[in-house]
C-alpha positions as CSV (number, residue, x, y, z in Angstrom):
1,X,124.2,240.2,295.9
2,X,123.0,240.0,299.2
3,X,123.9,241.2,302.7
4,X,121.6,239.3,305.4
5,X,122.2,239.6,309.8
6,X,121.4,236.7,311.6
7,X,122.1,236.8,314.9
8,X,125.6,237.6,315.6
9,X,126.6,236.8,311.7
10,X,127.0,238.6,308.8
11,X,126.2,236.8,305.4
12,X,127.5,237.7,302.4
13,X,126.4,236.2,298.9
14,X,125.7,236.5,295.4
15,X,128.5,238.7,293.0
16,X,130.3,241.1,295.8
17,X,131.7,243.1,292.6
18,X,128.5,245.3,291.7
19,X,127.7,248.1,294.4
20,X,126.7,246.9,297.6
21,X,126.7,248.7,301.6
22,X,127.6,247.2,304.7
23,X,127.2,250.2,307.0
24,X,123.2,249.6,307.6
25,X,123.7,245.9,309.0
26,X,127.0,247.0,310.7
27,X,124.8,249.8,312.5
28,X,122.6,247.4,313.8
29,X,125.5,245.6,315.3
30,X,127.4,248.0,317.0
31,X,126.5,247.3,320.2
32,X,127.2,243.7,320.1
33,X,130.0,242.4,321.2
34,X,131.1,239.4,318.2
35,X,130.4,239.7,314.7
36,X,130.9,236.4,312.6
37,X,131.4,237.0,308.7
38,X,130.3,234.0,307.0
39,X,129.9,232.9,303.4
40,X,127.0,232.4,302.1
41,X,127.5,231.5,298.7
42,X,130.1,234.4,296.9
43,X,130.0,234.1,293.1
44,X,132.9,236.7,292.7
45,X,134.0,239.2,293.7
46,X,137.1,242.0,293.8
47,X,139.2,244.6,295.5
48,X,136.8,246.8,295.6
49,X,134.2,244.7,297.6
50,X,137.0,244.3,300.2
51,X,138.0,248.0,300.6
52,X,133.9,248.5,300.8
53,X,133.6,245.8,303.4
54,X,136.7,247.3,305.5
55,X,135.5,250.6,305.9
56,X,132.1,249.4,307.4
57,X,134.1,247.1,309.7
58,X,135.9,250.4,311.0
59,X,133.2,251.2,312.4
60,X,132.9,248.8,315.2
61,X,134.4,249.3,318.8
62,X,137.8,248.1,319.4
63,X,136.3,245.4,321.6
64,X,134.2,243.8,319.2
65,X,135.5,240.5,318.6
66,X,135.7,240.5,314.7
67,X,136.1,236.3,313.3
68,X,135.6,235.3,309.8
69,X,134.7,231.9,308.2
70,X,134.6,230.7,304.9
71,X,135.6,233.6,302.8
72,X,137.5,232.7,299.7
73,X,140.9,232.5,300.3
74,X,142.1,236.1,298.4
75,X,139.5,237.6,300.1
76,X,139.9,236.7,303.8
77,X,143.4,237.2,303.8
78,X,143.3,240.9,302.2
79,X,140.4,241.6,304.9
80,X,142.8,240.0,307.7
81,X,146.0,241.9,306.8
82,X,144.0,245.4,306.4
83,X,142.3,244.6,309.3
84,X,145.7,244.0,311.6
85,X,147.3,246.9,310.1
86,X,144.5,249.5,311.2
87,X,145.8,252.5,312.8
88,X,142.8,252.5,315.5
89,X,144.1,250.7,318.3
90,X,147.0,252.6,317.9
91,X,145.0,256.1,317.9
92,X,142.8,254.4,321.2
93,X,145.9,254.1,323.1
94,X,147.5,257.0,322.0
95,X,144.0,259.1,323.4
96,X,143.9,257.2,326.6
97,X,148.1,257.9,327.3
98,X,147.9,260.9,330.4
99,X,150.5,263.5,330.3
100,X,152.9,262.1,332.3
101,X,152.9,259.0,329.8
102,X,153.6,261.0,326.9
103,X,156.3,263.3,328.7
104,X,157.8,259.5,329.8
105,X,157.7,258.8,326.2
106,X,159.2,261.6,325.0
107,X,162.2,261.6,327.5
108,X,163.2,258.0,326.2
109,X,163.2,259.0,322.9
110,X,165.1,261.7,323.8
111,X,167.5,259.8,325.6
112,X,167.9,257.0,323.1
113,X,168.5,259.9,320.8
114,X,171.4,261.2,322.6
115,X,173.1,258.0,323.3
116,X,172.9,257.0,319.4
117,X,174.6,260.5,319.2
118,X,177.4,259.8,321.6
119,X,178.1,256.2,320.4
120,X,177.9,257.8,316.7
121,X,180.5,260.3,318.2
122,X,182.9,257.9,319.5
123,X,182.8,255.6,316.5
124,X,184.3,258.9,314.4
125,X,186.9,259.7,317.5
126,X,187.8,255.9,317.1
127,X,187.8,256.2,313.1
128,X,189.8,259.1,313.0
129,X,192.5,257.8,315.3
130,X,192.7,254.5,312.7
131,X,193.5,257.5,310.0
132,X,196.7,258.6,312.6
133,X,197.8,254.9,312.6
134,X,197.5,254.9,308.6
135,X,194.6,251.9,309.3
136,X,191.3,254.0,307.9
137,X,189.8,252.4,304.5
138,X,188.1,255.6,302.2
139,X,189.2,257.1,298.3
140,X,191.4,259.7,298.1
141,X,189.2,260.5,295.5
142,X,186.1,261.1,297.8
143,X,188.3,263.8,299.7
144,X,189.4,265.4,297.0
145,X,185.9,265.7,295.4
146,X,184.4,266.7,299.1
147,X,187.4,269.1,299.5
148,X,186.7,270.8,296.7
149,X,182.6,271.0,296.9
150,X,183.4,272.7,300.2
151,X,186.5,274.6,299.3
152,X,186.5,276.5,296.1
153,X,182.9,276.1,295.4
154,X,181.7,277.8,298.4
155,X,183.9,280.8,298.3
156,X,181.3,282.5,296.2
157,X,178.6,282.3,298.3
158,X,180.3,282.8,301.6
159,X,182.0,285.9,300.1
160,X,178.8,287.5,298.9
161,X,177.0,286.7,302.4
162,X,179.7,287.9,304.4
163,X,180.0,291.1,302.6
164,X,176.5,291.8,302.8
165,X,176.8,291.2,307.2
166,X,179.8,293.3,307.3
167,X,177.9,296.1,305.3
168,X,175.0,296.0,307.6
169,X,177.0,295.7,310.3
170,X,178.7,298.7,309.5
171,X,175.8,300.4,308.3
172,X,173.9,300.2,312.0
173,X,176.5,300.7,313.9
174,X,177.2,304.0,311.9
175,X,173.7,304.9,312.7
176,X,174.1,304.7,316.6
177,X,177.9,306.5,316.1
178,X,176.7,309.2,314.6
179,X,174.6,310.4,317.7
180,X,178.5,310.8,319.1
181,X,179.8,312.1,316.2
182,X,182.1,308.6,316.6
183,X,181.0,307.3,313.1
184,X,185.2,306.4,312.2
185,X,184.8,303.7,315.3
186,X,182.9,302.1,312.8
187,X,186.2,300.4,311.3
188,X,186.9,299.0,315.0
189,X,183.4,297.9,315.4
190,X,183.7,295.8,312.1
191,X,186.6,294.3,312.6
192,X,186.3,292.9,316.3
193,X,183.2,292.1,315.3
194,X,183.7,290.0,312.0
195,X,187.1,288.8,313.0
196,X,186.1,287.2,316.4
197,X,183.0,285.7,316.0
198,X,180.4,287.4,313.2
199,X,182.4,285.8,310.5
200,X,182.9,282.0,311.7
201,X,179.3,282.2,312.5
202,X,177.9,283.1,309.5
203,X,180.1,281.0,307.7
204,X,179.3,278.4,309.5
205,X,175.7,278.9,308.9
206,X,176.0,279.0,305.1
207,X,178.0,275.6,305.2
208,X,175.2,273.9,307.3
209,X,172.6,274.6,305.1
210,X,175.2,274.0,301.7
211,X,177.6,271.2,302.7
212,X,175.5,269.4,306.0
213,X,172.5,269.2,304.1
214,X,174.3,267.6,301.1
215,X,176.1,265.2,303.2
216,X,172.9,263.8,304.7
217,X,171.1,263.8,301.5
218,X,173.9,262.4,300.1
219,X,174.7,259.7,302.6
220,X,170.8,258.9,303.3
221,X,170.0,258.3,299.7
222,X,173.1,256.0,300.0
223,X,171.0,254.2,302.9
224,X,168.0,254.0,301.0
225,X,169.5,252.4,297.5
226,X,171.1,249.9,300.0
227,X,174.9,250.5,299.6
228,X,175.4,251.0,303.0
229,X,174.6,247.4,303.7
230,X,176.7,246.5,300.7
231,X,180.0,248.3,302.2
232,X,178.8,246.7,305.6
233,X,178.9,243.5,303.9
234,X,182.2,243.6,302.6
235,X,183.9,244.1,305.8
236,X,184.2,248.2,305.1
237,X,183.4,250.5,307.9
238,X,181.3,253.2,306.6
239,X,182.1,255.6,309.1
240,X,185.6,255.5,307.6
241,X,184.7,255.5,303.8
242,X,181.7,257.8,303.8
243,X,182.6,260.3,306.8
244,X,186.6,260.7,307.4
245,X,187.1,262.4,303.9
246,X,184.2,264.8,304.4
247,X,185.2,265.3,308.2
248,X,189.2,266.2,306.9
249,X,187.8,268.1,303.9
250,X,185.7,270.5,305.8
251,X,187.7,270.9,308.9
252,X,190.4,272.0,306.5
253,X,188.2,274.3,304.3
254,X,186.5,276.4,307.1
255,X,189.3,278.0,308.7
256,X,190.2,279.0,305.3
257,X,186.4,280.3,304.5
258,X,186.5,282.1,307.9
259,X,189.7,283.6,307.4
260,X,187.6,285.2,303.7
261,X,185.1,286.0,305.6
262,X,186.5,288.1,307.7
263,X,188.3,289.9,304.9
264,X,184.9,290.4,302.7
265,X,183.1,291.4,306.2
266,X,185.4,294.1,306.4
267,X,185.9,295.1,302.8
268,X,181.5,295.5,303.4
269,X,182.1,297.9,306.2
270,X,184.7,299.9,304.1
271,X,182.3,300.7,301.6
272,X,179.5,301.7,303.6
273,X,182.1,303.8,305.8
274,X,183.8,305.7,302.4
275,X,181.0,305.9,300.0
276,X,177.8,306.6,302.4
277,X,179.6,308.3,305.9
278,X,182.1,309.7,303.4
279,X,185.2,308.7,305.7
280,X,189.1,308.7,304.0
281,X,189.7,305.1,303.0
282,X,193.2,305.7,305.0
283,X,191.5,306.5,308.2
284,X,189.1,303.4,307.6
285,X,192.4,300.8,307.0
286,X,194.3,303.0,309.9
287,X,191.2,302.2,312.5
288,X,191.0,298.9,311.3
289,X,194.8,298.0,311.9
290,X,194.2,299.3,315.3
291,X,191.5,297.1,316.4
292,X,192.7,294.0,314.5
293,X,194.2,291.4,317.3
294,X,195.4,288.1,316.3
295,X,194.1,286.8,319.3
296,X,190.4,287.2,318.0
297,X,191.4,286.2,314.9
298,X,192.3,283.3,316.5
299,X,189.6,282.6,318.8
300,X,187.5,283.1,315.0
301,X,189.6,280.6,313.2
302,X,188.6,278.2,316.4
303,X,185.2,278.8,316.2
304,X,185.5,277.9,312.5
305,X,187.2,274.6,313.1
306,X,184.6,273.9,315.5
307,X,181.9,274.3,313.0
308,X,182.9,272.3,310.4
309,X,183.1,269.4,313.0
310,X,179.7,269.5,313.7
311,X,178.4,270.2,310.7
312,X,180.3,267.1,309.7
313,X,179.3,265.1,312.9
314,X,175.6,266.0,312.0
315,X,175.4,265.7,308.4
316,X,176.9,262.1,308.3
317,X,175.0,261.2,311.8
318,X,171.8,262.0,310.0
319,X,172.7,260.6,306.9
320,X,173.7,256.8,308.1
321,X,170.8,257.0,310.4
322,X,168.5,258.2,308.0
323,X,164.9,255.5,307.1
324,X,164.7,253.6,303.7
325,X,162.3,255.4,301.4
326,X,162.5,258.9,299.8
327,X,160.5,261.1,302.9
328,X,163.3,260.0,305.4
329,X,166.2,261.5,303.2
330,X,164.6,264.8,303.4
331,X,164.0,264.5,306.8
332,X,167.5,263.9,307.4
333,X,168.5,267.0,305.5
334,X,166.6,269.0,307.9
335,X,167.8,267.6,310.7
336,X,171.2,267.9,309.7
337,X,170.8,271.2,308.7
338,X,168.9,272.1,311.7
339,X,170.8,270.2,314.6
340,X,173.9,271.9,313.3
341,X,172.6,275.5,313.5
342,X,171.5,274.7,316.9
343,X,174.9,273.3,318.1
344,X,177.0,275.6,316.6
345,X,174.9,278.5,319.3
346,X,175.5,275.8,321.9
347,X,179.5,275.5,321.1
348,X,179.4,279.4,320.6
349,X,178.6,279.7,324.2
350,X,180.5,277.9,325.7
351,X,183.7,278.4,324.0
352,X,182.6,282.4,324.4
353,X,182.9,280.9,328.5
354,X,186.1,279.6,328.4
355,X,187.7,281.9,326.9
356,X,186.2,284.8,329.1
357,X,187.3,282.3,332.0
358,X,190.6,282.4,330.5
359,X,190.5,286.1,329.9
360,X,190.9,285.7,326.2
C-alpha cells in the first residue's frame, strides 16, 4: 500500500486494508487550496480504510475544494456521503453567527413554538365541540381505562403527599403561632390554606409528573412505532381518538383528587395540632369549621379543573409532536412534565388576579 502527493493529487494504491496514515501527506496540503484523490491502482480494500481516510480529510479547511476520481465505486460513494454529512460547516457557521443572530434565532423558534401551541390548542377546542354535537371518533374504552389510571389509581399517592403538606404546613405555622401563644389558629391556617390553593396545586403537581408524563410517553411512542400515521391514514383524527378521552378523564378526576386533598391536607394539620401542640381534637374541627368557606373551596376546585386541562393540553401536545426514535419520547416526557408545572404557576396567577379583581 502506498500513499504518494503529486502536485495537487493524492494517490492511493496497493491493498488499503492493512494499516496505512494519511495525516502526513494531508499536512503537507493544508494550505492548498484543491486536493484531487485519485486511484492509482487499489487492490482492495474495506470500511476501515475509508473511516481512516475520512478523518485525515477532516482536517482540511472548509475551503478546500475536496474532488475525487476513480475510486471504486463502494468506496467513493461511502467517502462522499460521510463527507456531505460532516458536522463542520455546520459548527463554522454556527462560530461565526454574532449575538444578535443567535437571539434572532432563538426568537423564531420561540415563536414557531408558540403558534404550533395555539393551533394545537384550537384543534382540541374544535375536537371537543365535535364531542357536544355527538361527531368525535375515540373508544369508550380508552376513557374508561384513562379515567381510571387517573382516578382510583392516583388517590394513593395524592393522599399520602397531601398529608405530608398539610402536616408541614401545620407544623411551621405552629412554630411562628407559638411566639403569640395563637398555636389553635393553626386549624384556620390549614384550612384556607389547603382548601383554596395548597391543595389543587400540589395535586396538580403530582398528576403532571404521574399522568402528563404518561400521556406523552404514551402518545410519543405511539409516534415513533408509526400508528399515528396509520389513524391519519384511515381518515381518524387523532386529536379526537388519542386526546378527548384523556382530556374528559382527567378534567373529571381532579376536582375529585382536589376535593381529597384538601381533606388529607387537613387531617395532616390535625395530627400535628393534637398529638405534638397537644390541642383538643374539638377545638381543632371547631376552628376548622370556622375558617372553611365554600367560596375557596370553590376557587380550589377551579384551580383543579384548570390543571388537568393543561396537564392534558401538554401531555398530548408533546406526545403527537414528539421525533421518531427512542431519545425524542423522553424528551417529550420532560417537556410535558415540565411545561405543565410551569403553566399551572402561570394560570395560578392569573386566576389569583381575577379573582382578587373580583374580590373573591
Amino acid at each position: 500500500m502506498t500513499v504518494k502527493i503529486k502536485g495537487e493529487n493524492l494517490i492511493l494504491s496497493g491493498d488499503l486494508t492493512e494499516n496505512f496514515f494519511v495525516s502526513d501527506a494531508i499536512q503537507s496540503l493544508k494550505n492548498g487550496k484543491r486536493l484531487v484523490i485519485q486511484n492509482g491502482g487499489i487492490s482492495e480494500w474495506n470500511q476501515e480504510s475509508v473511516v481512516t481516510l475520512y478523518s485525515g480529510l477532516s482536517q482540511l479547511p472548509t475551503s478546500t475544494d475536496l474532488q475525487i476520481k476513480n475510486l471504486p465505486e463502494g468506496m467513493s460513494h461511502l467517502l462522499e456521503l460521510a463527507l456531505k454529512t460532516s458536522p463542520k460547516d455546520e459548527k463554522t457557521i454556527s462560530s461565526k453567527e454574532d449575538f444578535f443572530e443567535r437571539l434572532g434565532r432563538r426568537g423564531i423558534a420561540i415563536s414557531r413554538s408558540i403558534k404550533s401551541g395555539f393551533k394545537f390548542l384550537v384543534k382540541m377546542i374544535t375536537s371537543w365541540e365535535r364531542q357536544i354535537r355527538g361527531k368525535a371518533i375515540y373508544r369508550k374504552k380508552d376513557f374508561l381505562m384513562s379515567l381510571e389510571d387517573c382516578g382510583p389509581k392516583a388517590v394513593m399517592i395524592v393522599s399520602l403527599i397531601s398529608f405530608m403538606i398539610g402536616l408541614i404546613l401545620a407544623f411551621v405555622g405552629a412554630l411562628q403561632l407559638k411566639n403569640f401563644g395563637a398555636q389553635i389558629y393553626v386549624a384556620s391556617l390549614v384550612t384556607i390554606g389547603m382548601t383554596r390553593i395548597m391543595g389543587a396545586v400540589m395535586t396538580g403537581v403530582i398528576m403532571a409528573g404521574r399522568t402528563g408524563a404518561s400521556y406523552a410517553a404514551t402518545i410519543g411512542t405511539m409516534q415513533v412505532n408509526e400508528e399515528l400515521d396509520a389513524l391519519q391514514t384511515m381518515g381518524i383524527s387523532r386529536i379526537d381518538f388519542l386526546g378527548l378521552p384523556r382530556m374528559n378523564a382527567l378534567l373529571m378526576s381532579m376536582p375529585i383528587l382536589v376535593l381529597i386533598s384538601d381533606f388529607v391536607g387537613i387531617l395532616g394539620g390535625c395530627f400535628v395540632c393534637v398529638f405534638l401542640w397537644e390541642i383538643p381534637l374539638s377545638e381543632y374541627i371547631r376552628y376548622c369549621t370556622m375558617a372553611f368557606s365554600l367560596q375557596n373551596f370553590l376557587v380550589g376546585v377551579f384551580h383543579g379543573f384548570v390543571f388537568g386541562l393543561v396537564i392534558t393540553l401538554c401531555g398530548c401536545y408533546f406526545g403527537i409532536t414528539c421525533g421518531r426514535n427512542a431519545d425524542s419520547v423522553g424528551k417529550a416526557t420532560t417537556n410535558a412534565v415540565v411545561y405543565s408545572i410551569v403553566w399551572m404557576i402561570v394560570m395560578t396567577g392569573i386566576i389569583t388576579l381575577i379573582c382578587e379583581g373580583l374580590g373573591i
